[in-house]
C-alpha positions in Angstrom: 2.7 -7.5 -0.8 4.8 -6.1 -3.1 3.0 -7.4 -5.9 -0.2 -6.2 -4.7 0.9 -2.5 -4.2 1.2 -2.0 -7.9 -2.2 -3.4 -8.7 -3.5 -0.1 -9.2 -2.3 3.3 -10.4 -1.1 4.3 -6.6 1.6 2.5 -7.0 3.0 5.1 -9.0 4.1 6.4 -5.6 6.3 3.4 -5.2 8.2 4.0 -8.4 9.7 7.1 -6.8 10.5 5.7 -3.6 11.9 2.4 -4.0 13.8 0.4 -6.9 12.1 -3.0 -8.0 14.1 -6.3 -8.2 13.8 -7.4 -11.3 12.3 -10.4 -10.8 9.7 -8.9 -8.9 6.8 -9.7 -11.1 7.8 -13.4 -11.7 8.3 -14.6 -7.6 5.6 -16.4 -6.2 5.5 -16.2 -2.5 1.9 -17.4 -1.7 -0.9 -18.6 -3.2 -2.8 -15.8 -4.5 -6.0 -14.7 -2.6 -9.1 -12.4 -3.6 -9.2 -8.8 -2.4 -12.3 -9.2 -1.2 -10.6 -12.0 1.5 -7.5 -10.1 2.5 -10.4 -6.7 3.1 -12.2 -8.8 5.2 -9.0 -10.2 6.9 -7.4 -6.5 7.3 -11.3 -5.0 8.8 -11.0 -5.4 12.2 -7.5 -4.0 11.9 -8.2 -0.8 9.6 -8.3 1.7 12.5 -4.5 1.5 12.4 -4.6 2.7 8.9 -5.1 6.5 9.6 -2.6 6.6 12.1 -0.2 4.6 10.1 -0.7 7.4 7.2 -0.5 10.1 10.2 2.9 8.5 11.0 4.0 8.3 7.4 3.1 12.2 6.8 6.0 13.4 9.9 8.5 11.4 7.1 10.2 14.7 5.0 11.2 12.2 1.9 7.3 11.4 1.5 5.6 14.4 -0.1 2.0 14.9 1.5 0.2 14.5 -2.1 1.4 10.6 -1.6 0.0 10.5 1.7 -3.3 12.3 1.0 -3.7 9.7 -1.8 -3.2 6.8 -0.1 -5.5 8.1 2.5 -8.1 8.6 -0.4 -7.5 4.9 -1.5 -7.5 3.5 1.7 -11.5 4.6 2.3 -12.5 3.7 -1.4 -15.6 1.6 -1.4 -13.4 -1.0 -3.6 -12.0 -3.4 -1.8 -9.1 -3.8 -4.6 -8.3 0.2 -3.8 -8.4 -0.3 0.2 -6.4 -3.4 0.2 -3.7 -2.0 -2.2 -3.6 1.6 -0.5 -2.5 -0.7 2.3 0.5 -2.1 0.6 2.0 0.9 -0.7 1.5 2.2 2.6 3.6 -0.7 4.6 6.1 -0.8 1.0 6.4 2.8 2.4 7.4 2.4 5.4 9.8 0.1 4.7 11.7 1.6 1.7 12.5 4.8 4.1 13.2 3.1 7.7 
């Protein structure tokens, strides 16, 4: 997930929030899969995405620009945009709980 959150330029956000492991880009955790796949995986699921951003916006170390972008990326008509949007957004969550 990791990985996939700095696919595309929102995970610039990231940079500020959270230090990478060095070896980051190198570790192979599963066999990669299409955007397209994990989209269609994370569809039926993607009404918890605005309320997850909702949640994310009451955080005072997440500036609301972050939040308003990832809400931007996460209704993108590219799947790549959507799918990443989503793992800066759990990446998130988990660098400030």
């Amino acid at each position: 997930m990791l990985q996939m959150a700095f696919e595309t330029e929102v995970g610039a956000i990231l940079v500020k929030l959270i230090t990478l492991p060095p070896d980051v880009l190198e570790s192979n955790v599963c066999e990669r899969r299409r955007f397209l796949e994990i989209d269609g995986d994370m569809r039926l699921q993607r009404y918890l995405v605005g309320p997850a951003l909702d949640a994310l916006s009451t955080i005072e170390t997440i500036p609301e620009p972050y939040v308003n972008f990832l809400r931007q990326y996460a209704i993108a008509p590219y799947a790549r945009y959507r799918t990443c949007a989503l793992a800066v957004a759990i990446c998130m969550a988990k660098a400030v709980q």
